[in-house]
N, C-alpha and C positions, 0 to 999 in steps of 0.2 A: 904239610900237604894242604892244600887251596880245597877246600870240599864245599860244592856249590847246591845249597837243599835246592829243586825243585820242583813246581806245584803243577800239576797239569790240570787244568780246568776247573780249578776253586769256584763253588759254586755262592758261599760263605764271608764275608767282607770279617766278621767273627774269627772265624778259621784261619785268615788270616793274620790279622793280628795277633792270635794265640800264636801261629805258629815263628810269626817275629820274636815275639814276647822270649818263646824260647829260646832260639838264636840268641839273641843278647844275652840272657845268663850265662848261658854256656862258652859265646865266644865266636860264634858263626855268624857271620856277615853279609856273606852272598846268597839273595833272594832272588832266586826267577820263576818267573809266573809263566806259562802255557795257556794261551787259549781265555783269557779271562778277564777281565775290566773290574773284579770285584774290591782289589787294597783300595781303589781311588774312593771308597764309597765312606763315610764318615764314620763308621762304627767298626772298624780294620784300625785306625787310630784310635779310640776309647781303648781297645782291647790288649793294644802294644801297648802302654803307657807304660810312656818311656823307652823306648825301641822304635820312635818315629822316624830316626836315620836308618836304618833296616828299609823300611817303608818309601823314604825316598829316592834310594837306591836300587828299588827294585828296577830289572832289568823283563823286557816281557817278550813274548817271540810266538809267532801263530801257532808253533807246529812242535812237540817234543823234538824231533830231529833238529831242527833250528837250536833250540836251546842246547843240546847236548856237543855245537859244533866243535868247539875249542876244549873238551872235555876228552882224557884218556881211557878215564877206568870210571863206569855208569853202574850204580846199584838202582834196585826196584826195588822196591814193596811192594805185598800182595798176600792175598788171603792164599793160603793151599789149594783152595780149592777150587780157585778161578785159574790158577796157571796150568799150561801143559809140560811146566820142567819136574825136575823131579828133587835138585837138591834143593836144599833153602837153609842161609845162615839166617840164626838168630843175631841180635846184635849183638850178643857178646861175641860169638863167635863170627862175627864180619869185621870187629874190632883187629881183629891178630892179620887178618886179609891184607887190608885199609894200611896195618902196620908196614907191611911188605913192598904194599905196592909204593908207598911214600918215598921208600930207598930210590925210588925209578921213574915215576911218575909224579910230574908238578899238578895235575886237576882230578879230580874226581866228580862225582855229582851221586846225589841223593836222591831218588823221584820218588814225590806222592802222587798217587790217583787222584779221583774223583771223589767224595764224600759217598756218594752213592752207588758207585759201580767200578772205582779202581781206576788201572790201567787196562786199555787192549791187551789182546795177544802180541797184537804189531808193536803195542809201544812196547812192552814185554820185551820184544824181539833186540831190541837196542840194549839191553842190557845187558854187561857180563854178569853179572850175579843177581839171585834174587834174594829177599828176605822178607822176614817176617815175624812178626812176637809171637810167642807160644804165651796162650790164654787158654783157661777153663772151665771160663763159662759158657754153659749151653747157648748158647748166641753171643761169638765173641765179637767184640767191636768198639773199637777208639776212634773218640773222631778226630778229626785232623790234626790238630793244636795239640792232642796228645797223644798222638803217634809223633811229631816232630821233638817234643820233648823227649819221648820214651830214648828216640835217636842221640837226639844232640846231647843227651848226658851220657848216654855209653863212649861215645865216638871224642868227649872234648880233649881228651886226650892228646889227638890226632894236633889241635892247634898248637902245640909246643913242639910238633917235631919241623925241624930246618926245612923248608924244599929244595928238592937237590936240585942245582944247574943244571937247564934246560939243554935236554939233548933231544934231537930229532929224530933219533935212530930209536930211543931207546921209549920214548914218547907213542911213536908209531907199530910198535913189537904187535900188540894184540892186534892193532885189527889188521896190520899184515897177516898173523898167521889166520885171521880166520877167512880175507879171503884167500887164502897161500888154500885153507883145507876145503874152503867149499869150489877152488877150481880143480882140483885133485880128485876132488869127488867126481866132478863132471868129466872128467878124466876116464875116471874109472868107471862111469856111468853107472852111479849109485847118488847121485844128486837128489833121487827120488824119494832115499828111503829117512823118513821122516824120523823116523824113530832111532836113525845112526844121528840125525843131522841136529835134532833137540838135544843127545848127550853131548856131541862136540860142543855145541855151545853154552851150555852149561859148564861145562867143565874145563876150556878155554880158559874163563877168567880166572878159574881158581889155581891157574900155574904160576910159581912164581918166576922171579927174571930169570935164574937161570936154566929153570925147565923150556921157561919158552923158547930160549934161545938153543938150547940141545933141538926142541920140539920144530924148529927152522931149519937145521940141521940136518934133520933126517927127511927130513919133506925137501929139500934140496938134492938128496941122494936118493929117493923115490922116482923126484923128477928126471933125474938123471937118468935114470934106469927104462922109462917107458918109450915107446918108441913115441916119435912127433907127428 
């Protein structure tokens, strides 16, 4: 599987070189940056040393949604306590996810926050899965360079398995169904209720192929059923 880290609004020229630095040991390649001008800065190289192709390959794009175009299957990071979902893999257990989705899906991506404030809600919003390290200390917090480590040694795994043959059907499964569920909703004129419409998407991503494709399925036989 193709797994692309990236960094939304690196505030740090530091940060990012730690977070190259790691990529290289591990085996991860693809660097894209959000929002941010800070690798170009001299001390983003000091920091890589030795991971300077990381660095000039990085790819950059104004907006998370931009970065995320060509991308299947999008995880976040985040503290618990800034998001309004409710599951959250750790990385070992995003590991066995990741595993799944490889069967089916050629890209995935990785998103870091901010150093200071994370992700949005909105960018949250593009995520199928969220995660996060369980820590505890009374003020827990990594900063950027090692959270991307913490990642990229659970997940190196993931760069030994084959990517299967691109297929367009099977590429495009989740965000069909999700908007297959949120026109359904509006269907059913329950688009509203915030609190059905946070658990589906949460729990969207953590179907694997063959659920999802059951999970089409029956939302085609739903549809069938309501008047037009």
């Amino acid at each position: 599987m193709h797994l692309s880290i990236v960094l939304v609004s690196p505030a740090r020229a530091e940060n990012i070189g730690a977070a190259a630095r790691a990529m290289k040991t591990m085996g991860f390649t693809d660097l894209r940056i959000v929002a941010s001008d800070a690798h170009r800065e001299p001390a983003a190289r000091w920091v890589a040393h030795g991971s300077g192709e990381i660095l000039d390959n990085i790819t950059t794009y104004p907006t998370l949604a931009d970065a995320l175009q060509d991308v299947s299957f999008t995880v976040a990071t985040t503290a618990r306590s800034r998001a309004k979902f409710h599951h959250y893999a750790t990385p070992v257990e995003l590991l066995p996810i990741l595993m799944e989705k490889s069967s089916w899906l050629t890209r995935a991506a990785l998103v870091f926050g901010r150093e200071d404030s994370g992700l949005t809600n909105e960018e949250l919003e593009l995520a199928d899965v969220l995660t996060g390290v369980p820590m505890v200390a009374d003020y827990p917090s990594l900063n950027l360079g090692q959270a991307v480590m913490v990642y990229c040694y659970q997940l190196a795994s993931l760069m030994q398995i084959p990517a299967p043959a691109a297929n367009a059907a099977d590429e495009n499964q989740l965000r069909a169904l999700r908007s297959r569920t949120q026109a359904l909703m509006s269907r059913l004129d329950v688009a509203d209720d915030q609190k059905l419409a946070d658990w589906l998407h949460q729990r969207l991503g953590l179907l694997t192929q063959r659920d999802t494709a059951m999970l089409h399925q029956l939302l085609h036989d739903i549809e069938k059923k309501l008047p037009e």
